[in-house]
Legacy VTK file of the C-alpha trace (Angstrom):
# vtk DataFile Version 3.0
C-alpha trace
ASCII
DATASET POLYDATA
POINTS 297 float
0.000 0.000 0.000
1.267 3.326 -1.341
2.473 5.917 1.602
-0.170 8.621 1.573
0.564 12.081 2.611
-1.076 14.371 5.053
-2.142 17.476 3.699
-1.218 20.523 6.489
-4.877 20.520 6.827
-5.362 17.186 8.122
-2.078 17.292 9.944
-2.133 20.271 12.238
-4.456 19.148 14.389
-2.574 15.675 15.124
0.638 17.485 15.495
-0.683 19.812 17.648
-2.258 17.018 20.514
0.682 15.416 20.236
2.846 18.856 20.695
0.669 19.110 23.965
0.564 15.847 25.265
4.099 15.568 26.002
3.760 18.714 27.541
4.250 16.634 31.323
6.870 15.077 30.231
8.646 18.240 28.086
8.233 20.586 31.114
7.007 19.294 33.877
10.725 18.684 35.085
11.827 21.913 34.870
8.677 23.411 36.326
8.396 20.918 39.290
11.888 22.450 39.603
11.046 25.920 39.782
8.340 25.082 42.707
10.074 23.218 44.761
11.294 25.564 47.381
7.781 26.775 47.719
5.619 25.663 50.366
3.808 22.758 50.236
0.248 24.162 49.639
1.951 26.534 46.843
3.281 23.273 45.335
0.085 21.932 45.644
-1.931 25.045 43.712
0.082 25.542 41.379
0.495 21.596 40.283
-3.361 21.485 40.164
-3.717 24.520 38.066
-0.906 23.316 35.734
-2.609 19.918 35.005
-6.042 21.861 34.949
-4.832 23.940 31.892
-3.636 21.164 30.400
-6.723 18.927 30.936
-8.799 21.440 29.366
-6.487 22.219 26.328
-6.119 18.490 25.763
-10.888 18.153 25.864
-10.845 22.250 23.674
-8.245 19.717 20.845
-10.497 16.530 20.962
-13.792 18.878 20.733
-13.173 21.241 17.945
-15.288 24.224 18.703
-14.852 28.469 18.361
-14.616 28.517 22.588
-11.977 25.554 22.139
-9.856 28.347 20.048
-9.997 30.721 22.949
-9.245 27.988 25.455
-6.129 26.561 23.811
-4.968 30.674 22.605
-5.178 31.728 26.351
-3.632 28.583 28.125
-1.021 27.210 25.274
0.986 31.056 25.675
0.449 30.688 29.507
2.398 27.768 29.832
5.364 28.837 27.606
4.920 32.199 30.048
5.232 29.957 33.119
8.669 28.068 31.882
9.452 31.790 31.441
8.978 32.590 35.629
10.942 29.090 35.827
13.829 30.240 33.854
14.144 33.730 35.922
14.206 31.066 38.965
17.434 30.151 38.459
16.642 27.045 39.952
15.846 24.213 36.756
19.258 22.560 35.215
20.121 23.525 31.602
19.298 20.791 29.572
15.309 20.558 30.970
15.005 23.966 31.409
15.707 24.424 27.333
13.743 21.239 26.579
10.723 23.267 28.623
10.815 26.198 26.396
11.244 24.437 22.942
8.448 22.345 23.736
6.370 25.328 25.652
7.332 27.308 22.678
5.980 24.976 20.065
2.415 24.209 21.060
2.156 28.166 21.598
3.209 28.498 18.243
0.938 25.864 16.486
-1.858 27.387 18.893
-1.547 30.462 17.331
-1.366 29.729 13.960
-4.246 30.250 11.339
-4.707 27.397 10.345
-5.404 26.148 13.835
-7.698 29.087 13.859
-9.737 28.043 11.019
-9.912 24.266 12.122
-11.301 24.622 15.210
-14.166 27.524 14.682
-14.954 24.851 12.051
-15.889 22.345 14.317
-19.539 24.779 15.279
-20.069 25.124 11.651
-23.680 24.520 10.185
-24.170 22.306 7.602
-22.319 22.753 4.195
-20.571 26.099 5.444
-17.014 27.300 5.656
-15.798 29.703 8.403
-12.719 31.477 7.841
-11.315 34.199 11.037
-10.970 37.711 10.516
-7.822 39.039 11.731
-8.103 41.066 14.751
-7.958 45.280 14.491
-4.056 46.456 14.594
-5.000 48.514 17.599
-6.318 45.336 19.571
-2.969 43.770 18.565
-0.786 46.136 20.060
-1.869 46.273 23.298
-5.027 45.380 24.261
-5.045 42.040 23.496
-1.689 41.170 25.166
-2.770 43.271 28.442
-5.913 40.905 28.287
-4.166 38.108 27.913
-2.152 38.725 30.899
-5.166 40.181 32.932
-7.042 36.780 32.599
-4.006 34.648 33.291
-3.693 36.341 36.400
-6.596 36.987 37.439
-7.278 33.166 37.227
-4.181 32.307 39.033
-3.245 34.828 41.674
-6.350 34.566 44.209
-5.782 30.605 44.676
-1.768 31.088 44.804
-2.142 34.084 47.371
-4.100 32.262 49.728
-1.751 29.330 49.016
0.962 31.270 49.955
-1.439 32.227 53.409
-1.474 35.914 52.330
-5.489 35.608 53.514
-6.145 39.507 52.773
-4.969 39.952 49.461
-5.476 36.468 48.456
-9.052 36.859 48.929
-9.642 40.395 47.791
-7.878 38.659 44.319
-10.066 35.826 44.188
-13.205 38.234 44.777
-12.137 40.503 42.314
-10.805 37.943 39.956
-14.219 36.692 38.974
-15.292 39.131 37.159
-12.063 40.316 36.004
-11.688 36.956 34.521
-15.497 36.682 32.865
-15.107 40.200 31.149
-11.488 39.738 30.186
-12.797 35.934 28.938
-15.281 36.797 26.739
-13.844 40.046 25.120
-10.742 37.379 23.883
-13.754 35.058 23.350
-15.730 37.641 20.678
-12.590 38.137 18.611
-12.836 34.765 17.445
-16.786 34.665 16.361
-15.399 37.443 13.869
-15.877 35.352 10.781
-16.047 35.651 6.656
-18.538 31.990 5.667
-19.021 30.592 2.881
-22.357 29.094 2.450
-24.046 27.707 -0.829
-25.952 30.967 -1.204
-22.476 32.583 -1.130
-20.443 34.664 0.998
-21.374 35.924 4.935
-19.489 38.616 6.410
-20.034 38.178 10.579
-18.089 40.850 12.016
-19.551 42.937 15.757
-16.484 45.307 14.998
-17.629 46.103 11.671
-21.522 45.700 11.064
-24.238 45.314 13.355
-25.421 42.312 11.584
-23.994 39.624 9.359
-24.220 40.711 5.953
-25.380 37.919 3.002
-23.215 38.644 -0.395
-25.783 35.836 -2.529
-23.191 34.411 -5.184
-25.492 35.097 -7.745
-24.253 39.010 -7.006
-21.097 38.445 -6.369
-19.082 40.040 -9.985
-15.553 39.096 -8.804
-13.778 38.660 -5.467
-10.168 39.329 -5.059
-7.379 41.048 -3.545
-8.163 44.299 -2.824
-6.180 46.856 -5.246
-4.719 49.646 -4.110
-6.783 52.883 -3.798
-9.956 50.936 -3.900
-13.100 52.922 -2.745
-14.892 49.564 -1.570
-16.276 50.126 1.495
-14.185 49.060 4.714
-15.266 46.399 6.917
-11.448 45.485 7.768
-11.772 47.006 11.284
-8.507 48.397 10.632
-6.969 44.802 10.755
-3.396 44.450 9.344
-2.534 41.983 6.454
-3.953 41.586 2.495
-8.067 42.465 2.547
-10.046 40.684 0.027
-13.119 42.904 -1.880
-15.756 41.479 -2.911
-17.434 42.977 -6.039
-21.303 43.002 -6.177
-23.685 44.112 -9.202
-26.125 45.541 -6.299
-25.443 47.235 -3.749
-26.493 45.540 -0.118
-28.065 46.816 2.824
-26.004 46.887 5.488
-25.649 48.683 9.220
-22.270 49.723 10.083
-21.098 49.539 13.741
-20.190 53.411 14.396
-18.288 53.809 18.120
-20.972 55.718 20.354
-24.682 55.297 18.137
-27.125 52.830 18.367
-28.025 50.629 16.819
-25.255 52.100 13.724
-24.843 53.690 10.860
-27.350 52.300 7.628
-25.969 52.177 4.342
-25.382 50.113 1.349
-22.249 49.119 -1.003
-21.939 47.379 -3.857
-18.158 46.697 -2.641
-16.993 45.291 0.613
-13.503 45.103 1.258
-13.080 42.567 4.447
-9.364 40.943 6.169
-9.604 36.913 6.638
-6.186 35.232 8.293
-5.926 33.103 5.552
-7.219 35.194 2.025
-5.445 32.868 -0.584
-7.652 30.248 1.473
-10.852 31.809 1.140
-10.076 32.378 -2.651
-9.783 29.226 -3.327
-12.555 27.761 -1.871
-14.874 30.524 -3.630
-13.330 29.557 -6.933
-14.796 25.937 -5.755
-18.116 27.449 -4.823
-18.279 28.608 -8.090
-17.849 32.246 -6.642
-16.111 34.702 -9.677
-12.446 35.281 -8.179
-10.056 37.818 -9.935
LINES 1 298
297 0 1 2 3 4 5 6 7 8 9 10 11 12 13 14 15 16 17 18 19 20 21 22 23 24 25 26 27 28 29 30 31 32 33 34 35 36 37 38 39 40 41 42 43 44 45 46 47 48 49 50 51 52 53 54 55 56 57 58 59 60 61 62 63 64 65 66 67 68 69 70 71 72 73 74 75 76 77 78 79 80 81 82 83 84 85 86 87 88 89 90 91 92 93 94 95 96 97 98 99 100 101 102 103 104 105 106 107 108 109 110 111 112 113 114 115 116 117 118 119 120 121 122 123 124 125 126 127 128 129 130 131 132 133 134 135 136 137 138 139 140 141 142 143 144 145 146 147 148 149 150 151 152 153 154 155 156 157 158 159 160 161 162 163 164 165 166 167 168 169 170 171 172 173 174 175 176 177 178 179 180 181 182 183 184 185 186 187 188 189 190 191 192 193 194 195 196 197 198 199 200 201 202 203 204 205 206 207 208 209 210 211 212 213 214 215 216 217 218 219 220 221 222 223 224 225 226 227 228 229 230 231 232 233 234 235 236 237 238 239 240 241 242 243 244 245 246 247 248 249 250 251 252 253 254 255 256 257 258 259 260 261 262 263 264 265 266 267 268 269 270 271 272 273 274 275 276 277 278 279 280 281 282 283 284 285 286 287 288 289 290 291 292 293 294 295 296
């Protein structure tokens, strides 16, 4: 029997369960180094929330699902930041310590790539649809979404390792007012990946909060060409001000559409007969229009 080989597709998601199940084994040496001067109950905490992130990593890459995407882009960094805090310890050997961060490294890589993106929003999808992420606003990337990364992380883990560490006041003033901390920062991450361009068989949906009040239909029947957006185009923008190559779709009539405006409610109605829109993976989304029989130029 002939060997057959795994498209990327098909292979990213095995390489990445197997990138975190040896995740113990990769760090866990030079981590269980890094805690063991702590007290007991600190050991304790932080050993439990450890194998908690990775227990719920390991069910987000077996149940393919838009939440699973936030689940595995908020813990996989968190544990490649963690071997960092080991490393400023002082306190693992070389040779583990290095085998931590490759392998810490890796699975925050492969969580963070597109195509990981793509496969697991997938796994909500309706029927004969095809989501494809919208890359995130440039001004969300260089900031806010970092500081809310590190908000939730430690708003998650500081309140149990406080009172771990017996510091009762502050301990429990962070585990009061990491709740909600943690539920707002949570679900803001959470909304940035429900930002979505899908192809359907009537076409093309754009789902976008930051952009439009409410997914817009592009039926394929209207749809005169999509392609890369030229320069100096005057289609409208729905790219949120997201970095990267924007795609513009083409339409013989112009759609109805409400744009999200900062400050009125419910937006701003309008209608285009061009959209011009920023998915993390545009050659992607050509291609499968070509295949939906969508005009691509």
């Amino acid at each position: 029997m002939p060997f057959r080989r795994l498209s990327p597709s098909v292979a990213l998601p095995w390489i990445l369960r197997a990138s975190w199940l040896v995740l113990p084994f990769a760090a866990g040496p030079a981590l269980a180094a890094a805690l063991d001067p702590r007290s007991a109950a600190v050991r304790t905490t932080a050993s439990a929330g450890l194998w908690l992130g990775w227990a719920l990593v390991v069910v987000a890459l077996l149940v393919p699902h838009p939440l699973s995407l936030t689940v595995v882009r908020v813990v996989a960094p968190a544990g490649l930041a963690g071997v960092g805090l080991a490393a400023l310890g002082g306190l693992a050997e070389p040779v583990p310590l290095v085998l931590a961060v490759v392998a810490t490294a890796l699975a925050a890589a492969l969580a963070l790539l597109p195509e990981t993106g793509t496969w697991l929003i997938n796994g909500g999808a309706y029927g004969d649809e095809r989501r494809h992420l919208l890359r995130p606003p440039r001004a969300l990337l260089a900031g806010p979404i970092p500081l809310a990364w590190a908000v939730l992380v430690s708003a998650v883990a500081g309140g149990p390792l406080l009172l771990a560490a017996q510091r009762w006041v502050v301990g429990g003033l962070a585990l009061a007012g990491g709740l909600p901390v943690t539920l707002v920062t949570a679900r803001a991450l959470h909304s940035l990946t429900l930002r979505w361009a899908v192809l359907v068989p009537a076409g093309l949906v754009l789902k976008d909060h930051l952009a439009v009040v409410d997914p817009v239909l592009l039926r394929r029947v209207d749809i005169e060409v999509l392609r890369p957006a030229p320069p100096g185009t005057d289609a409208l923008d729905l790219t949120a001000g997201a970095p990267g190559l924007a795609l513009e779709a083409r339409l013989r009539e112009a759609v109805p559409l409400m744009r999200v405006v900062p400050g009125r409610r419910p937006g701003e109605p309008g209608r285009s007969a061009a959209l011009r829109f920023t998915p993390t993976r545009p050659g992607t989304v050509l291609a499968e229009a070509r295949s939906r029989r969508i005009r691509v130029g």
